[in-house]
N, C-alpha and C positions, 0 to 999 in steps of 0.2 A: 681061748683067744685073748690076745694082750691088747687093752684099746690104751688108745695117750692118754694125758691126761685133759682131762674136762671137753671129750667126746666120745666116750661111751655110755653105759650105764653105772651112775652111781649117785654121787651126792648131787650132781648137776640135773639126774634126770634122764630119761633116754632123749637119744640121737643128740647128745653133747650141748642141749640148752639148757640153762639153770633153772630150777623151778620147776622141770617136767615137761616143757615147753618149747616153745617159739620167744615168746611176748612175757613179760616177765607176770608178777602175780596181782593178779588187783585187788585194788585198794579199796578198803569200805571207806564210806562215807559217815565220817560222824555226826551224831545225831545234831550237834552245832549249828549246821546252815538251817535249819529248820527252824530253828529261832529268830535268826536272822532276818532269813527272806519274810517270816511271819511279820516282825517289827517292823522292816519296809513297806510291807502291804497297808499294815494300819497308820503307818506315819503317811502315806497317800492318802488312803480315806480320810483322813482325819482334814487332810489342805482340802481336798476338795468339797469335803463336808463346811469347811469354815466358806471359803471358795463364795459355796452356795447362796451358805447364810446372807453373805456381805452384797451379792447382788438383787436377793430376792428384799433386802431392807433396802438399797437403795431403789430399788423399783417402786418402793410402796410412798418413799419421799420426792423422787422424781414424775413430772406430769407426761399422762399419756403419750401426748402431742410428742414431748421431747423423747418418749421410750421410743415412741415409736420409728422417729428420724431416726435415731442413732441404731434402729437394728436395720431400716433401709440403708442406711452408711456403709454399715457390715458386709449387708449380703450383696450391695453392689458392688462395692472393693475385692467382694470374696470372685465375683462372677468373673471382674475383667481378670484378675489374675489366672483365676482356670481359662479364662480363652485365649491371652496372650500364652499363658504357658503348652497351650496345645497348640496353638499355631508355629509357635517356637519347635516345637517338636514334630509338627510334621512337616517343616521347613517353609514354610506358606506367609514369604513376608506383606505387611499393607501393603497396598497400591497408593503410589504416589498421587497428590493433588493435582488435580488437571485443572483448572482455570476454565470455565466456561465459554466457548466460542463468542466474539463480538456479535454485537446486533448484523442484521443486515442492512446496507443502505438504504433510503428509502427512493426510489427513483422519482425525479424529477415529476411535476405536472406536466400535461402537455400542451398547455395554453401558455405554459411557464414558458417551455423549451420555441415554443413558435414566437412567441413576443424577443425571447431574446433573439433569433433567427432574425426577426425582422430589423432591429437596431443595429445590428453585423451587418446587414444588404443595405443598409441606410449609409452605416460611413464605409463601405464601398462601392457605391454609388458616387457618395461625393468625392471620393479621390478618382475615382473616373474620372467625374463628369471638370476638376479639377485639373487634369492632365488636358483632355481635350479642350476645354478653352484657353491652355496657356498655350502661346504660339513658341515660346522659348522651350516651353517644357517638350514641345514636338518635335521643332528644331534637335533638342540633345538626344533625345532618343524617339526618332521617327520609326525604327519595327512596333511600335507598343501602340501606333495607330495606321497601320499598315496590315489590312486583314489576311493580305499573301503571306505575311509571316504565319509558319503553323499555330503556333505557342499562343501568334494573338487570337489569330482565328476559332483557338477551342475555347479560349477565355470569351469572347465575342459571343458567340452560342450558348455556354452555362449561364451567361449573365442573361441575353433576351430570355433562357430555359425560366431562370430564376423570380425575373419582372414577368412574364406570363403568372407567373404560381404568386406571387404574391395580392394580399386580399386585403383592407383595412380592418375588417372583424374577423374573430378566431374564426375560419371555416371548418367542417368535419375533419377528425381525425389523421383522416386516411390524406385526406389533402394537404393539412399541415405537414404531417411526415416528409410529403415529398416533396413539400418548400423547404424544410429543415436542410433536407439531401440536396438541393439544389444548388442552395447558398451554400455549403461546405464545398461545393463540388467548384462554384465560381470563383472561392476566395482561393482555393488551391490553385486552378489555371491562373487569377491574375497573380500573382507571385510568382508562378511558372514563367511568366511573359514579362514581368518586369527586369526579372531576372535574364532570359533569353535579351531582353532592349539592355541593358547595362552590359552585355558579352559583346552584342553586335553593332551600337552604336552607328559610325559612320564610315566603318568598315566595309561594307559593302557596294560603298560606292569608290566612283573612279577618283584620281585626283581634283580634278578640272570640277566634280562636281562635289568632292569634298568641299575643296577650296571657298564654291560658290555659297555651301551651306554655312561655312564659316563666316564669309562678308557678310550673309544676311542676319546672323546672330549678333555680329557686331553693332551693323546701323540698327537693329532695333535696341541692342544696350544703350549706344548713344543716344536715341528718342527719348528711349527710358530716363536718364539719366540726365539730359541736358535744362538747362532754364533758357535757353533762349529758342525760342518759338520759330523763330524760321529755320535753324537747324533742326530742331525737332523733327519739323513739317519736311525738311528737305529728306532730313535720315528716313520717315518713314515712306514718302514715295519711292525712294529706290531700292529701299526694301522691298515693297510691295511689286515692283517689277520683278524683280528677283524670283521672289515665289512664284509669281504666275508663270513665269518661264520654266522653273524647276520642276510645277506641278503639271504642264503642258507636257513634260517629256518624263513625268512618271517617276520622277525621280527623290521624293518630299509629297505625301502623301496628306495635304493639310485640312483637319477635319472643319464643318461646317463652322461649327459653335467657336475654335479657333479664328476662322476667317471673317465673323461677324463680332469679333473684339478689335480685329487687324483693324474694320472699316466704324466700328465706333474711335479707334485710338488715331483715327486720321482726319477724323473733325474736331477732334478735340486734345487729348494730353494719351498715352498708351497706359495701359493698367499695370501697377506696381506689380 
């Protein structure tokens, strides 16, 4: 049998590789690196034999105190880095700083909260009782003393609710609460009702007795208003008919404490 050349048997070797083979022939190792790697090995002992030396002298000139900080330094440097580096690695980032919740408020006394209740029902009170004795201020809005108006009528009720409940010393608890609740309950109706008098003014009456309320606002401005004495006297008598004719037919609604300024201001000068 004829084989080609360099795959058959011959100088190459059977089945056409050289050397006998696959893979060509290997190679000895000269005795060389043995030397070598020997010399590296001792040129390391040797650093770190010095290495040694150089720490164990300086420990013997350095004091305890300070050896001993500088190896807590170490191993605490050494610790955070292993647990930054495993939390890094098991993807586990800090939690963010959260800021502490605020205190909580501290609530009110409630000797605190009923004194101040009391000073609120005090200057509503006096703007009441302000309104009802000005006779002009009733004149401009008569629903606001008029207890057929609804608006007035609930303001009228929370406020006697309110002066029932109120006491001059802290009473119990339970009692202040429901003076506290009272008072808020009557500041809201009178605002409700002042509010309703400033909508409905003298609307609700006819001309004739618009008209009438208007003359009587006027003679008592002139009374108000004038320095001579027998006009004065003249404007407030016929004002004072006025009203008693308007109040006889239900129509001007004039409260007491009103009508006993009308007959102080007719013996003498009308109240600014």
């Amino acid at each position: 049998m004829r084989h080609r050349p360099g795959r058959g048997p011959g100088r190459y070797g059977p089945a056409g590789f050289p050397h006998g083979g696959r893979y060509g022939p290997t190679r000895r190792r000269r005795p060389g690196w043995l030397v070598v790697s020997a010399g590296a090995t001792a040129i390391g002992l040797m650093m770190w034999f010095f290495v040694a030396v150089f720490v164990v002298a300086l420990a013997e000139q350095m004091p305890v105190p300070v050896l001993v900080g500088v190896a807590l330094l170490v191993l605490t440097r050494h610790r955070k880095r292993r647990r930054r580096t495993r939390l890094g690695a098991a993807g586990i980032a800090p939690l963010p700083y959260r800021p502490p919740p605020p205190p909580r408020p501290v609530p009110p006394r409630p000797d605190a909260v009923w004194a101040h209740a009391r000073q609120r029902f005090a200057a509503l009170r006096g703007e009441y009782a302000a309104h009802e004795c000005d006779p002009m201020a009733v004149l401009r809005l008569p629903a606001l003393s008029d207890v057929r108006v609804p608006s007035t009528g609930r303001f009228v009720e929370a406020f006697a609710e309110a002066q029932a409940l109120e006491t001059d010393a802290f009473p119990p608890e339970s009692h202040a609460t429901l003076f506290v609740i009272a008072v808020e309950r009557a500041e809201r109706a009178w605002r409700a009702a002042r509010d309703a008098a400033e909508r409905i003014r003298l609307s609700n009456l006819t001309p004739e007795e618009r008209s009438a309320v208007e003359r009587v606002i006027k003679l008592l401005t002139t009374a108000r208003d004038s320095d001579n004495d027998a006009e004065r006297l003249a404007a407030y008598a016929r004002a004072r008919n006025e009203l008693a004719r308007l109040d006889r037919a239900g129509v001007i609604h004039m409260p007491r404490t009103a009508q006993a300024a009308l007959d102080v201001a007719g013996r003498g000068q009308l109240p600014a």
